[in-house]
C-alpha positions as CSV (number, residue, x, y, z in Angstrom):
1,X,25.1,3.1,0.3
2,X,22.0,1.0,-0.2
3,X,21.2,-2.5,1.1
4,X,19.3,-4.3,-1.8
5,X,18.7,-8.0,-0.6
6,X,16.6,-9.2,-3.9
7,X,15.6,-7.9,-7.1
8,X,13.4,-9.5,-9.9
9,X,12.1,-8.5,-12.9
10,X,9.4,-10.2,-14.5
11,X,7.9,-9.5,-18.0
12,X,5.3,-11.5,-19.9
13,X,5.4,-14.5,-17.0
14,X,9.1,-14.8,-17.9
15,X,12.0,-13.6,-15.1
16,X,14.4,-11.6,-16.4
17,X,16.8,-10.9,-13.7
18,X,16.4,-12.2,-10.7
19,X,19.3,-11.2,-7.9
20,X,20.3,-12.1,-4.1
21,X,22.7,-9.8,-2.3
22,X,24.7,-11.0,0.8
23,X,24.0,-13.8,2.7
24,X,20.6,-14.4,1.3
25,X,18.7,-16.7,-1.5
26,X,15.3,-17.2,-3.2
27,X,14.0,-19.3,-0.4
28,X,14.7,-16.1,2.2
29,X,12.1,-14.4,3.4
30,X,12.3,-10.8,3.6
31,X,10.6,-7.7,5.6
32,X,8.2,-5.6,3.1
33,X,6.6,-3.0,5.6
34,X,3.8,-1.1,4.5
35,X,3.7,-3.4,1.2
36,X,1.5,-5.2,3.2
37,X,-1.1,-2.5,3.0
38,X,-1.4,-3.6,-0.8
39,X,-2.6,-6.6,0.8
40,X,-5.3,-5.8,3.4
41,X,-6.5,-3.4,0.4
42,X,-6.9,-6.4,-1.9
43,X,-8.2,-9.2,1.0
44,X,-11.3,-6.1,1.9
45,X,-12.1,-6.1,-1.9
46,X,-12.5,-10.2,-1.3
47,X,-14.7,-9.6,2.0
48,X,-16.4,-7.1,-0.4
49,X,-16.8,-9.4,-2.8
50,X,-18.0,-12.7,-1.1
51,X,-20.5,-10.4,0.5
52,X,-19.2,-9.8,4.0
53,X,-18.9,-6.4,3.1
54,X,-22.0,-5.5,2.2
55,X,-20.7,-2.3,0.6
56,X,-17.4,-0.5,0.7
57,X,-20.4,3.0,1.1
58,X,-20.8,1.0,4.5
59,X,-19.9,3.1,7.6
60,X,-17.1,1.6,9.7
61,X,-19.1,1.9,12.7
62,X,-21.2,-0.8,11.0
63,X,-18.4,-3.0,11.4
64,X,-16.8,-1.4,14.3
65,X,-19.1,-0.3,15.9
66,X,-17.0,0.7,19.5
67,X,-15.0,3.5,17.1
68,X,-18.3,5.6,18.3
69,X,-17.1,5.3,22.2
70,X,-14.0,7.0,20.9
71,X,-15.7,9.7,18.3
72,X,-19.3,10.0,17.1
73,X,-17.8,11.1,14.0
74,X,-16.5,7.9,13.1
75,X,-19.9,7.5,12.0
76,X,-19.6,9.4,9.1
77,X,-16.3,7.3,8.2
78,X,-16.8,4.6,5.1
79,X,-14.9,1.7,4.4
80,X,-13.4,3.3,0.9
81,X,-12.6,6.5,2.7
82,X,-10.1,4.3,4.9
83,X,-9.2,2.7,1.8
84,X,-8.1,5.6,0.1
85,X,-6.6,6.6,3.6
86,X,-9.4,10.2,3.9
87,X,-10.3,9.7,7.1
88,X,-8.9,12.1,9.0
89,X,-8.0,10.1,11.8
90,X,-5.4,11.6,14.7
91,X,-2.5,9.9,14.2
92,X,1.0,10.3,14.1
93,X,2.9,9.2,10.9
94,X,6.4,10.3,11.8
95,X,8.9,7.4,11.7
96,X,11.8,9.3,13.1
97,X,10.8,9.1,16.9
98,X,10.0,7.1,19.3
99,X,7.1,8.0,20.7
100,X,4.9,9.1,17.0
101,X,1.9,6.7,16.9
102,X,3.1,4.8,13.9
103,X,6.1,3.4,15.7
104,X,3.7,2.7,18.7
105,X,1.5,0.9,16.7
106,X,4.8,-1.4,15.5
107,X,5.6,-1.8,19.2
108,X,2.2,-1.9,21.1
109,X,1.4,-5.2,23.3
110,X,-2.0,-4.6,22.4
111,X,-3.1,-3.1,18.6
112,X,-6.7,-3.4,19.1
113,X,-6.8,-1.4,22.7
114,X,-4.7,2.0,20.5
115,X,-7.5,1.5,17.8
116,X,-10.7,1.7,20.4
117,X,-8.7,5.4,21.3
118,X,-8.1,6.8,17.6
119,X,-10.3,9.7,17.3
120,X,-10.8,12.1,14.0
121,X,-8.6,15.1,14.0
122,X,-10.0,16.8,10.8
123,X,-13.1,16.3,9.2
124,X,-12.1,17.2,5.8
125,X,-11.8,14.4,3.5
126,X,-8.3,15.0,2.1
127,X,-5.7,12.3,1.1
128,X,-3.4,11.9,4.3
129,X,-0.9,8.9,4.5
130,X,-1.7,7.0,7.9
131,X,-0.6,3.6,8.6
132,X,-3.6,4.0,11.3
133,X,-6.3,3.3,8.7
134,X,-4.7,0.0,7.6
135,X,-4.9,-1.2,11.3
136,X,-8.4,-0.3,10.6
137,X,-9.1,-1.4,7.6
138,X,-7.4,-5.2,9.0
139,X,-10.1,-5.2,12.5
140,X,-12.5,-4.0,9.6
141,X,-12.0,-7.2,7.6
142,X,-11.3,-9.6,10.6
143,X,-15.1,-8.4,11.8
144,X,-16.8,-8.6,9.1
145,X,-15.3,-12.3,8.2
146,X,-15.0,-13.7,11.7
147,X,-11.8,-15.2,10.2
148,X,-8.1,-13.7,11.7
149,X,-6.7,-11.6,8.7
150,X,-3.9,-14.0,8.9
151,X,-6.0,-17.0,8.0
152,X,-8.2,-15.2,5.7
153,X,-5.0,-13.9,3.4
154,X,-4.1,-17.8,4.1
155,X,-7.4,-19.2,2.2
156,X,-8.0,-16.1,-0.3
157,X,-4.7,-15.6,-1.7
158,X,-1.9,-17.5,-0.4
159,X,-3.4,-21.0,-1.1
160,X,-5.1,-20.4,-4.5
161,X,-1.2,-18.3,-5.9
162,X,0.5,-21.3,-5.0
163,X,2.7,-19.1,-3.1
164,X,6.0,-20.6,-2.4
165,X,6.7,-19.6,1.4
166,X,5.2,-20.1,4.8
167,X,5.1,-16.3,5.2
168,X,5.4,-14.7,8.1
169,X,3.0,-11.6,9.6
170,X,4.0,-10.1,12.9
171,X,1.1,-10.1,15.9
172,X,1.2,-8.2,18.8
173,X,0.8,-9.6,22.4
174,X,-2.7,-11.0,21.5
175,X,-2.3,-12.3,18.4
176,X,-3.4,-9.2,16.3
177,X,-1.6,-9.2,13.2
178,X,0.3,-5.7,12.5
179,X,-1.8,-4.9,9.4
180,X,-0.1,-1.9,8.2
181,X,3.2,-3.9,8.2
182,X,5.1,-6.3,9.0
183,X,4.1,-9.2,6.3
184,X,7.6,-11.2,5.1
185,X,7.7,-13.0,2.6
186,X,10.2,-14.4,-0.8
187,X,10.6,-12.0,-4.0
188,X,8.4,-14.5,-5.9
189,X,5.7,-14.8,-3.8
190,X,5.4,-10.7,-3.8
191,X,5.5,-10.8,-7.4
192,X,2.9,-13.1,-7.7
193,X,0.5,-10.2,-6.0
194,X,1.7,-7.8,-9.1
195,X,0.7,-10.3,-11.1
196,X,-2.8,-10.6,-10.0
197,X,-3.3,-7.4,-10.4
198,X,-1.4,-7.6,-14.3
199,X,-3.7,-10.0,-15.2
200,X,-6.9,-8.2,-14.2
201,X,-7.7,-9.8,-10.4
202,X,-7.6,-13.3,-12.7
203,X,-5.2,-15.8,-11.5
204,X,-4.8,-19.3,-14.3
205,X,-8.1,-19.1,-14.5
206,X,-9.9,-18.1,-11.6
207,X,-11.1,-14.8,-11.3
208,X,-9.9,-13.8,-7.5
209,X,-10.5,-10.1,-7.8
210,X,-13.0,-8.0,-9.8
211,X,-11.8,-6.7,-13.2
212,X,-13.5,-3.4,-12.2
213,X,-11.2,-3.2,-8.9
214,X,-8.1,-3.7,-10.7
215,X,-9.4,-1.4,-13.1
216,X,-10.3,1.3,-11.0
217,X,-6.5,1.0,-9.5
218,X,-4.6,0.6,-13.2
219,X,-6.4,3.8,-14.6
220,X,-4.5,7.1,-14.4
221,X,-7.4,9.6,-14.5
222,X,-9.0,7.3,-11.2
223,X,-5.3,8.2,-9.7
224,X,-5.2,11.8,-10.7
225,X,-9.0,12.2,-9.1
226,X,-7.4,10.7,-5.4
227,X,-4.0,11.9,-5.5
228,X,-2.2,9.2,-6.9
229,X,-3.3,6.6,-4.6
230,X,-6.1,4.8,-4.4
231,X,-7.5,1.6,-2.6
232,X,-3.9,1.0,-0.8
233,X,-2.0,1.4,-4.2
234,X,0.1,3.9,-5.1
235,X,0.5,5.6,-8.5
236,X,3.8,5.8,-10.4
237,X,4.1,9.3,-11.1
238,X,6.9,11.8,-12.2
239,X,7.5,14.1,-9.0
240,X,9.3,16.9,-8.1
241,X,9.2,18.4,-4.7
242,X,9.2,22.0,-3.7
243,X,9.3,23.9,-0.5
244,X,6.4,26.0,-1.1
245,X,3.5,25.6,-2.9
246,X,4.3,29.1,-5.3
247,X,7.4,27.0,-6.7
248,X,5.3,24.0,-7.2
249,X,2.4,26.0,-9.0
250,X,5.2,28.0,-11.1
251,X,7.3,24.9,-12.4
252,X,3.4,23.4,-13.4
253,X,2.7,26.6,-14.9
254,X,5.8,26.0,-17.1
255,X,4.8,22.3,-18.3
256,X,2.9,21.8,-21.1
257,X,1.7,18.3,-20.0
258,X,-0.4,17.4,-17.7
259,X,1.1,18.3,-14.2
260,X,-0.7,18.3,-10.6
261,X,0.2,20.1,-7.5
262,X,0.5,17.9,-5.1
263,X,0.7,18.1,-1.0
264,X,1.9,15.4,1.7
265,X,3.5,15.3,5.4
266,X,6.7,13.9,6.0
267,X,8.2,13.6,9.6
268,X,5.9,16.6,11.0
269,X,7.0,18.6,7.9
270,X,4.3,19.9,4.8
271,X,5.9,19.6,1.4
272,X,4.5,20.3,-1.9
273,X,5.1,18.6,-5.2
274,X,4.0,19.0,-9.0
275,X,3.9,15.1,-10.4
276,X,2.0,13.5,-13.4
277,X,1.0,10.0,-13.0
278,X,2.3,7.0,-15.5
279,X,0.3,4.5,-16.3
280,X,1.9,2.1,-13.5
281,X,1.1,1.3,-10.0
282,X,3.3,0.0,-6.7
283,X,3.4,-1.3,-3.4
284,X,5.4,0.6,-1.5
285,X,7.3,0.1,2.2
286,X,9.0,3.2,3.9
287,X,12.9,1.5,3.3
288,X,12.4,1.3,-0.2
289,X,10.5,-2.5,-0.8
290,X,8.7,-2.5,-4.2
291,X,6.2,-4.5,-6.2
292,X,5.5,-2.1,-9.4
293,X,3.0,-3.5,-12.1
294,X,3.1,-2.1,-15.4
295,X,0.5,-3.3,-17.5
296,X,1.6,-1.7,-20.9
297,X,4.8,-3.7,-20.9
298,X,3.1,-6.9,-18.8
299,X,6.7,-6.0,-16.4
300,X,6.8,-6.8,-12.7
301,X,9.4,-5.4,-10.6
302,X,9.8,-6.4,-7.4
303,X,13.0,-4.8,-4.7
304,X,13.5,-5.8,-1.3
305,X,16.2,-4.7,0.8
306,X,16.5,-1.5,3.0
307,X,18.4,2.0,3.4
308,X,18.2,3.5,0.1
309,X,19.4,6.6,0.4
310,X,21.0,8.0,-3.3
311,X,20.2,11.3,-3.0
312,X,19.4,12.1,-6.7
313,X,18.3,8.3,-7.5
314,X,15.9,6.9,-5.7
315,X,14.3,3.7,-5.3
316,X,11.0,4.5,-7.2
317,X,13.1,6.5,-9.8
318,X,15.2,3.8,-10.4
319,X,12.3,0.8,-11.1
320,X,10.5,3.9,-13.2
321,X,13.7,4.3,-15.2
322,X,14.3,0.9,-15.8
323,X,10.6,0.1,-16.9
324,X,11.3,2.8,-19.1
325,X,14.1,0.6,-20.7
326,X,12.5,-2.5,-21.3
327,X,11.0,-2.7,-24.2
328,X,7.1,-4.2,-24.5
């Protein structure tokens, strides 16, 4: 009962499987939803690094500076806290209705008129999963640049990858892209992004992205510090989720490696896990789209494709478990 459209598996530059499902083929471009958000975190480390960004300690304000019409405390707001997604910004991330602000923001006529509103509901500086700080994070870079984030991912990435496709990224009314989503493109060409990041930001040559970025990302005690997710990456991680944080301290109690309590929101609803991270990271989209990098084994897997729903097998357990088979 899941729709898979394309699977790859890349190890050491070679594929290894490569798969289309249905009516579909490598030339297809294909919806990745938030794995976009990998790569508005990756084009702000560019800005970042060419300088347009003077530094990532910067406030927002700096760079938006009508967020303080909305809430003076924006103020206090830096560019890495919205990259690590601790901002504490009032928004909705419930994908199950209608009216949450997440599926307003994939609707809305106008993306940059919701953004002047967004105000900070909590001041604490806690790892919270909102799409709202990529929208951010995209007026952030488009600002600083003076280039649309659409052009700019044009010139820094798609141009010197060689990427295959003309990709597609979805505007609004005016011609904002949806930052947080919404960026389609072929299996390869979302591989080629793990692969960036496998080979240390250095692309045939050309060093696109700071070693110490990639770094930062790749390293395990870096994700244990943030929560397993850190400058729009996510870390792989064993996880088990509990409904109350008792169980989840009690089943850590009874591990002898090195297990975390962990807390997150879904659909309105606190949960609690215990996880330990692996040394892998992903881009992940709410339907199950993947690009997981592996370093260790030099393995890129890449899933598009929507509706996974095993209840026991998930998408993310499934790409761990199969790393976990290949060999280095």
């Amino acid at each position: 009962n899941s729709l898979t459209y394309g699977f790859l598996v890349i190890r050491n530059d070679s594929i290894l499987y490569e798969k289309y499902f249905g009516d579909v083929d490598s030339s297809d471009i294909f919806p990745s939803f938030s794995v976009a958000k990998s790569f508005v975190g990756t084009l702000t480390q560019i800005a970042h690094q060419e300088g347009k960004i003077k530094s990532l300690s910067d406030p927002v304000t700096q760079y938006l500076p009508w967020l303080s019409k909305s809430d003076r405390a924006w103020k206090n707001i830096t560019v890495q806290n919205v990259l690590d997604m601790r901002t504490g910004v009032k928004s909705d991330e419930t994908y199950n209705s209608p009216f949450s602000d997440v599926i307003q923001l994939g609707f809305t006529r106008n993306l940059m008129a919701r953004l002047k509103k967004m105000k900070i509901a909590s001041h604490s500086k806690d790892f919270v999963y909102k799409s709202a700080n990529t929208q951010l994070l995209g007026a952030i870079v488009e600002s600083a640049t003076g280039e649309k984030l659409a052009s700019y991912l044009q010139q820094k990435l798609w141009l010197p990858m060689g990427m295959e496709s003309d990709a597609a990224w979805q505007t609004d009314a005016k011609g904002t892209v949806r930052a947080f989503c919404c960026l389609n493109a072929t299996l390869k060409d979302f591989a080629k992004l793990g692969r960036l990041y496998l080979n240390n930001g250095n692309w045939n040559g050309k060093q696109i992205l700071s070693k110490d970025w990639v770094q930062t990302i790749l390293n395990t005690d870096t994700m244990q510090a943030y929560q397993g997710y850190k400058n729009h990456w996510w870390s792989s991680r064993n996880i088990k989720r509990f409904g109350d944080s008792l169980q989840a301290t009690q089943f850590i109690a009874a591990q002898k490696g090195n297990w975390y309590l962990g807390r997150g929101v879904r659909n309105g609803k606190t949960y609690f896990s215990a996880y330990n991270n692996l040394p892998a990271v992903f881009a992940q989209g709410m339907l199950g789209q993947f690009v997981y990098v592996n370093p260790g084994k030099k393995l890129i897997i890449v899933r598009m494709g929507h509706n996974w729903k095993h209840k026991d097998f998930y998408a993310q357990k499934f790409i761990e478990n199969l790393a976990g088979m290949i060999s280095k």
